[in-house]
C-alpha positions, 0 to 999 in steps of 0.5 A: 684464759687464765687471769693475771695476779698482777701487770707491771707496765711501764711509763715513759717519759714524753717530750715534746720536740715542737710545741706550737700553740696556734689558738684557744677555744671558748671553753679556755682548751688551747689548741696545739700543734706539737710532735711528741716522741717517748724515751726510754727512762721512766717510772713503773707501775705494778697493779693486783687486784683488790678490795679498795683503790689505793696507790703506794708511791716509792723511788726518788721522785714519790715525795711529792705525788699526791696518794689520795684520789688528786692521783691520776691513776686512781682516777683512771681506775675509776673509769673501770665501773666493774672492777672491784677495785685494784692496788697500785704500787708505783715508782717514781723516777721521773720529777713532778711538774716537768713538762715530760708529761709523769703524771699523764704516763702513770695515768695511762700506764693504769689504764693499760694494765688495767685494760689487761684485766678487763680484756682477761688476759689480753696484752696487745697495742690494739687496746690502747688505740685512743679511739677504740676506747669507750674511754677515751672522752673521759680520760681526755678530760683527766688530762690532755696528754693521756691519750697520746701517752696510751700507745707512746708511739712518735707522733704528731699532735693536735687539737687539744690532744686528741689529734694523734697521728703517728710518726712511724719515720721519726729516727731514734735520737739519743738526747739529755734531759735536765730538770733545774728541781723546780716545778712549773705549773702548766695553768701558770705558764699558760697564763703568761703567755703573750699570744696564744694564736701562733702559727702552726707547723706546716700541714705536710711534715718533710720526708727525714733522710736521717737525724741531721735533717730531722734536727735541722729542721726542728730548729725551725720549729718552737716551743710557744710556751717557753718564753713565759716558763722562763719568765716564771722560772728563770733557771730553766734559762740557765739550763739551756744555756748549759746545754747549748754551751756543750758543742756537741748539742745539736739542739736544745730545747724546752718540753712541754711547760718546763721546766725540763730542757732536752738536747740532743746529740748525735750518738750515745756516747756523746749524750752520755758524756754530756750528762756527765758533765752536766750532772758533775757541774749541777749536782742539784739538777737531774739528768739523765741521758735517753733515746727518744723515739717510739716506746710501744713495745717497752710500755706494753703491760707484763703479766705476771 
């Protein structure tokens, strides 16, 4: 099999729909119990082959992504002992610090083009199975969230993140995401929590017979760590406001540490008309409107 010259991967947004901490474990890891779903809006990353390890960042969002070895993909690179070395050209469309997991889907992002050179070729989803991977321990320890971003497949999350089962009946959901512009640091959310052993969602997830019952019951659900991202970041209250303003908002909800929000809506169009709004009303915010679901195929590497 012939070797690619290059791999253009894409990365996909994350977005957790639940997030419920229900404790923390001596080493200070918390322990979660989320269900996470990908969308269709994200960044790219295009790799070659080379000398030396380097990452170039473009797009509206590169200012602030960091170019030296702090960059999770350059770190992910270094996973790859025999490799001599690889170029990294990323565009950058999803904000820094917001909760919809960016930087934990560049990093996995690398690690399945990469794969693809390692594998000689090869592009198939069984690559990327988290623990099929000699890898997997060290890219946990990178980040918690990239090994449920490698497959960016629906799914139920637990332990620190290495829980990952996937939710193949989750229905596709048009929904709006908003970031206020301002970066949260997930330490700091942590930190101002006021409890850390909550409870969590029931061991046995309910059959969906559509997106009226999923949503409803993800009213039931939280997010744990939303209370104290507001108390840090205020705006991120404002932002759900706007959303649940909007009567055709289903449900409005913080991801991950903030600060970036989602609703959701029943219907493209009624997303799109949201965002619309939204954005005319905040043109300092960023919005976009998105289906979320399962991303795998989208996020399998191009060979080139």
């Amino acid at each position: 099999m012939q070797l690619p010259k290059s791999v253009s991967v894409f990365a996909p947004a994350k977005i957790n729909l639940t997030l419920h901490v229900a404790g923390q474990r001596a080493d200070g890891y918390h322990l979660l119990d989320s269900i996470v779903a990908f969308a269709d809006v994200g960044d790219d990353l295009f790799i070659q082959i080379g000398n030396t390890l380097s990452v170039t960042t473009e797009g509206p969002e590169a200012a602030a992504v960091p170019a030296d070895m702090n960059n999770l993909v350059l770190q992910v690179a270094r996973l790859f002992k025999d490799m001599p070395g690889a170029s990294f050209l990323l565009t950058k469309r999803l904000p820094v610090s917001s909760g919809i997991g960016g930087g934990s889907a560049d990093a996995a992002a690398a690690f399945r083009g990469l794969m693809t050179f390692w594998s000689g070729g090869e592009v198939a989803a069984e690559l990327y199975e988290p623990h099929r991977t000699p890898m997997s321990k060290a890219l946990l320890k990178l980040g918690a969230d990239i090994p449920m971003c490698l497959l960016s497949q629906a799914a139920r999350i637990g332990g620190i993140g290495e829980e990952i089962s996937p939710l193949p009946g989750m229905p596709p959901i048009d929904a709006v995401l908003v970031n206020p512009r301002r970066a949260v640091s997930t330490p700091a959310v942590f930190g101002a929590m006021q409890e850390r052993s909550n409870p969590a969602m029931a061991q046995t997830l309910p059959s969906f017979a559509g997106f009226n019952d999923f949503v409803l019951w993800l009213a039931g659900q939280r997010n744990d760590m939303q209370s104290a991202a507001i108390a840090l970041e205020p705006s991120i209250a404002t932002v759900l406001t706007a959303l649940q303003s909007d009567e055709s908002c289903r449900l409005a909800r913080m991801s991950g540490s903030g600060a970036t929000c989602f609703g959701l809506y029943q219907g493209a169009d009624a997303a799109k008309a949201a965002a619309d709004t939204l954005q005319l009303n905040h043109p300092d915010w960023w919005v976009v409107a998105t289906k979320i679901g399962s991303q795998t195929a989208r996020a399998l590497p191009r060979v080139r």
